[in-house]
PAZAPA-4460 file (N, C-alpha, C; in steps of 0.05 Angstrom, whole numbers, plus 32768, in hexadecimal, padded with zeros to 4 digits):
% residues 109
    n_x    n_y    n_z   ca_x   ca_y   ca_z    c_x    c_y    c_z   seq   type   mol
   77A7   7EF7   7E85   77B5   7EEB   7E9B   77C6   7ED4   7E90     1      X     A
   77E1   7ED1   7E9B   77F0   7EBC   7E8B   77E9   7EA1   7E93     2      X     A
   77EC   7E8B   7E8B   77DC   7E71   7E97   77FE   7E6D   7EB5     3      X     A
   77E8   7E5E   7EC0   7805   7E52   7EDD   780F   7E40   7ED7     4      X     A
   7821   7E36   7ED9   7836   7E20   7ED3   7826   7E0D   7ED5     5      X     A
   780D   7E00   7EE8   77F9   7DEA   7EEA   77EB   7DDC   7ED3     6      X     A
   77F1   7DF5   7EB8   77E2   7DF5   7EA4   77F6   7DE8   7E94     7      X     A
   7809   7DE6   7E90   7821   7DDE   7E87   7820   7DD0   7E88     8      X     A
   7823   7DAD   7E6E   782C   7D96   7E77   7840   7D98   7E80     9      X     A
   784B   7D78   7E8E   785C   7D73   7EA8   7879   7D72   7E8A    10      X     A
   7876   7D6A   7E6F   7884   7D6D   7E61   7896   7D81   7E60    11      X     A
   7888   7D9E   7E58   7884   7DB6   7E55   78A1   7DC0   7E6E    12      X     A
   7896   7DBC   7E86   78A6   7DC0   7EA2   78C4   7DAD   7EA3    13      X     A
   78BA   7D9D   7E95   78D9   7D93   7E97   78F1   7D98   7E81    14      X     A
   78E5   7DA2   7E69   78F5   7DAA   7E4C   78F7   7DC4   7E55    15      X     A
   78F2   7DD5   7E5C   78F8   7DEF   7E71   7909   7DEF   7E7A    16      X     A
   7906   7DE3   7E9A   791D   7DDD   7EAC   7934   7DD1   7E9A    17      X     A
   7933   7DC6   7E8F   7953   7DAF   7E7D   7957   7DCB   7E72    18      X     A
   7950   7DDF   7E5F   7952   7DF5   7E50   795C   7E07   7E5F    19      X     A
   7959   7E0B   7E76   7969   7E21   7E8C   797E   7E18   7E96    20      X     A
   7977   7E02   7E9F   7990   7DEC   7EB4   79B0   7DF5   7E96    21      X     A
   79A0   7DED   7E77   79B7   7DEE   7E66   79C1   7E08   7E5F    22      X     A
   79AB   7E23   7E63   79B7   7E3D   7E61   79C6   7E3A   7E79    23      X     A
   79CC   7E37   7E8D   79D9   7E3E   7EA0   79ED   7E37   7EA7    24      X     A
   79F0   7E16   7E9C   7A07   7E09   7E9E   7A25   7E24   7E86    25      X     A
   7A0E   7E28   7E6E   7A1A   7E34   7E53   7A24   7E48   7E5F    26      X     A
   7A15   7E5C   7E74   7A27   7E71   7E7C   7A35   7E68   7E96    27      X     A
   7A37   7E59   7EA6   7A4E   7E4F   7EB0   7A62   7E4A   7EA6    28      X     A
   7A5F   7E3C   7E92   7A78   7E3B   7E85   7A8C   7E4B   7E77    29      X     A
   7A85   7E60   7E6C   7A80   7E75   7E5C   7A92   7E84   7E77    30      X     A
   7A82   7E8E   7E8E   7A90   7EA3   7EA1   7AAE   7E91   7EA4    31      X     A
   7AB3   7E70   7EAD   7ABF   7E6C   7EAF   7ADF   7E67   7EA7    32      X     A
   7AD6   7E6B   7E84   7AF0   7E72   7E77   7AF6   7E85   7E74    33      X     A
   7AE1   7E9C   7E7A   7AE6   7EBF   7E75   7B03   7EBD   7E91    34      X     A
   7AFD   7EB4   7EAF   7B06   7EAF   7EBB   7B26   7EA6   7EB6    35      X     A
   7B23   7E92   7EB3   7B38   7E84   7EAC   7B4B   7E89   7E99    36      X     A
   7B3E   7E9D   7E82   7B51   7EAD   7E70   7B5D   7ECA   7E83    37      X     A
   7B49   7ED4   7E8C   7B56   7EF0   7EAB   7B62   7EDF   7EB9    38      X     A
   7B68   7ECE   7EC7   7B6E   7EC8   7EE1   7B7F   7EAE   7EE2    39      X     A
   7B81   7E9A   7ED4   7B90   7E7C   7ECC   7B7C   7E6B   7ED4    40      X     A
   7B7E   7E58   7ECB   7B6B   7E3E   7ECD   7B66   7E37   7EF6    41      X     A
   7B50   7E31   7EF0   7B4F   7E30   7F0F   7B4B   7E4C   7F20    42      X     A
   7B4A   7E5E   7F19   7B4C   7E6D   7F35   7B38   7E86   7F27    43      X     A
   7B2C   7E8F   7F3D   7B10   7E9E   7F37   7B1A   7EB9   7F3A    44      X     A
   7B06   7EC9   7F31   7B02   7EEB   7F30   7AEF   7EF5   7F3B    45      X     A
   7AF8   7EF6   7F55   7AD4   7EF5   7F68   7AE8   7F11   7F7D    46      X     A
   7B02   7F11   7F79   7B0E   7F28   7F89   7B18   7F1F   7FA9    47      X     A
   7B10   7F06   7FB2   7B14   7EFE   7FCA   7B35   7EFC   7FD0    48      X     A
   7B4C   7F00   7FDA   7B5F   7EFB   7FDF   7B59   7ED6   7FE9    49      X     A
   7B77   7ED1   7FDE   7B7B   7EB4   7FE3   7B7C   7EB0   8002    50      X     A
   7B75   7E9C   800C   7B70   7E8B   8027   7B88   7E8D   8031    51      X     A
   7B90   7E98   804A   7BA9   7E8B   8052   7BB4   7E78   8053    52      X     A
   7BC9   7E69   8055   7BD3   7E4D   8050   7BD8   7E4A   8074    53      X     A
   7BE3   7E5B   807C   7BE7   7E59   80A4   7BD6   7E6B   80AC    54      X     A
   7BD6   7E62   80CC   7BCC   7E7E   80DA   7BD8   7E90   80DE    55      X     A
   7BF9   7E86   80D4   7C0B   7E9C   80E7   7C09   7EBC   80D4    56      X     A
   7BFE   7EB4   80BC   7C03   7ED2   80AA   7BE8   7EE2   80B9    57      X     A
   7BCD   7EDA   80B4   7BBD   7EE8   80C5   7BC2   7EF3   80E9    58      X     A
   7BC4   7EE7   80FC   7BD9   7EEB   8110   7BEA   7EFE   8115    59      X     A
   7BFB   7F02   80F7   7C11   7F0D   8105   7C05   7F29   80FC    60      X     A
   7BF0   7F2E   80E6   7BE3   7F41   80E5   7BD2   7F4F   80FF    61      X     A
   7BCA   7F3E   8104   7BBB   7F51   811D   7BCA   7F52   8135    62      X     A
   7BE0   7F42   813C   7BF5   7F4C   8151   7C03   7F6D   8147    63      X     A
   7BFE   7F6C   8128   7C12   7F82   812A   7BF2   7FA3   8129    64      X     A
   7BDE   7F9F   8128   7BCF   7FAD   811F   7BC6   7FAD   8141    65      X     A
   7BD2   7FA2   8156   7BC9   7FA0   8171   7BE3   7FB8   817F    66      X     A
   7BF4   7FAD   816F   7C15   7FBC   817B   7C08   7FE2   816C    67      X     A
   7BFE   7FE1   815B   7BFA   7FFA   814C   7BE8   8009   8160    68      X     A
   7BD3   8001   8168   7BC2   8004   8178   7BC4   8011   8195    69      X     A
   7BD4   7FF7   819F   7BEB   7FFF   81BA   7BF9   8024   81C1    70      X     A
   7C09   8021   81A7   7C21   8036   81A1   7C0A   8047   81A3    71      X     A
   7BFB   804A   818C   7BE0   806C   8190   7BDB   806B   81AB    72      X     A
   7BD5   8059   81B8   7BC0   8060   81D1   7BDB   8068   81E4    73      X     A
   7BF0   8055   81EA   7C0A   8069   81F2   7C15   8084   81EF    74      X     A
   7C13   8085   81D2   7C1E   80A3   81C8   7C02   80BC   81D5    75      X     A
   7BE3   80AC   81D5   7BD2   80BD   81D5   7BCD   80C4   81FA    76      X     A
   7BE0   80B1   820D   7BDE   80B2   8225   7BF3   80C3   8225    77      X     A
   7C06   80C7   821B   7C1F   80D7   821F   7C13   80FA   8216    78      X     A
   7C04   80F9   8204   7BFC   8115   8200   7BEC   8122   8218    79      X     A
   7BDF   810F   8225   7BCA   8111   823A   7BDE   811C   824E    80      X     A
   7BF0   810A   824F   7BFF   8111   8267   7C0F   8126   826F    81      X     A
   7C13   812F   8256   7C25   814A   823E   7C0B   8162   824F    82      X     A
   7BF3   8162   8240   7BE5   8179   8244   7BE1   8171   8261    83      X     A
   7BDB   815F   8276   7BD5   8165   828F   7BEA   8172   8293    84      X     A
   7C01   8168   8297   7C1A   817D   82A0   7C13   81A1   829E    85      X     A
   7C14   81A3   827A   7C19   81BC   8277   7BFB   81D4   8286    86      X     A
   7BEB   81BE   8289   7BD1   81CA   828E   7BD2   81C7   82A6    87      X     A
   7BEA   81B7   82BC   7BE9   81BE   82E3   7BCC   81AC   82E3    88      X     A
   7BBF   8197   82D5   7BAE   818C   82CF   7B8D   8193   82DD    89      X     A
   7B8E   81A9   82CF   7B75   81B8   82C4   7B6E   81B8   82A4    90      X     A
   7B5E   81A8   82A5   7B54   81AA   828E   7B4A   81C1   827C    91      X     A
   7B49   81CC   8265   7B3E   81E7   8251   7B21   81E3   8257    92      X     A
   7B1A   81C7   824A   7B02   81CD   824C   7AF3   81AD   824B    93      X     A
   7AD2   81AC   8252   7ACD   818E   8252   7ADC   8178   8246    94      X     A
   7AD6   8182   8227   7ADF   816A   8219   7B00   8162   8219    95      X     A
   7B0C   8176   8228   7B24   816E   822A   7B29   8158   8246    96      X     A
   7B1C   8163   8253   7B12   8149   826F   7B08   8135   826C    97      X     A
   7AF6   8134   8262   7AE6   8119   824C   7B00   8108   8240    98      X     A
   7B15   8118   8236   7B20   8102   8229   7B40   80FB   8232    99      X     A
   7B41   8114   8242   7B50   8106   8266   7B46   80EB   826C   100      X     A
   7B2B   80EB   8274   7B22   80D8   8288   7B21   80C4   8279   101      X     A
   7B24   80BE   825D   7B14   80A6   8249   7B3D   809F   8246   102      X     A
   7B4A   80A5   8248   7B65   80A5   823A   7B74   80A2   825B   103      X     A
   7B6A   80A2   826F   7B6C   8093   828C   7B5D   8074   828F   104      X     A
   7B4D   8080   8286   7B46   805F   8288   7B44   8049   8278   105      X     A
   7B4F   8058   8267   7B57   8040   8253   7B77   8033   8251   106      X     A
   7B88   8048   8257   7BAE   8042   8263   7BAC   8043   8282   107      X     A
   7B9D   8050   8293   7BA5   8054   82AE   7BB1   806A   82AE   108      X     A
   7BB0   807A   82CC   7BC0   8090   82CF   7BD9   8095   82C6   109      X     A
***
């Protein structure tokens, strides 16, 4: 059985910890110029895109990913409205009514 750390002078525990605290600083530093030789001084390799500087760039992203959204569910109400026509609006079969009724209530008649 290995002895527990209790057994350890309080010496022992602290020339340890200083001995890790200094491996770790060693490979901090170490990743950080690997870094800095990939990437320029200052700026990390962790893959995160940079922060926006405004709101308006995020924003104008999801206004336009809202407009995208829109247009399908228009275009997909226009098909609806396409097959009720050609079908005298009788549906083929359930799932074609199912998605009548889900594609009504989501644009309106």
């Amino acid at each position: 059985m290995a002895p527990s750390l209790r057994d350890w002078p309080a010496e022992d525990h602290l020339a340890r910890f200083i001995a890790r605290v200094a491996e770790m600083l060693e490979e901090a530093g170490r990743t950080d110029e690997e870094e800095d030789s990939r990437c320029g001084p200052g700026r990390r390799d962790d893959g995160l895109p940079e922060p926006p500087r405004t709101a308006a760039g995020p924003l104008e992203k999801i206004r336009a990913a809202k407009q995208e959204l829109e247009r399908e569910a228009r275009d997909k109400a226009e098909q609806v409205r396409q097959e009720r026509a050609a079908q005298r609006g009788r549906p083929r079969d359930a799932p074609q009514k199912k998605r009548w009724q889900r594609t009504a209530a989501a644009t309106g008649p």
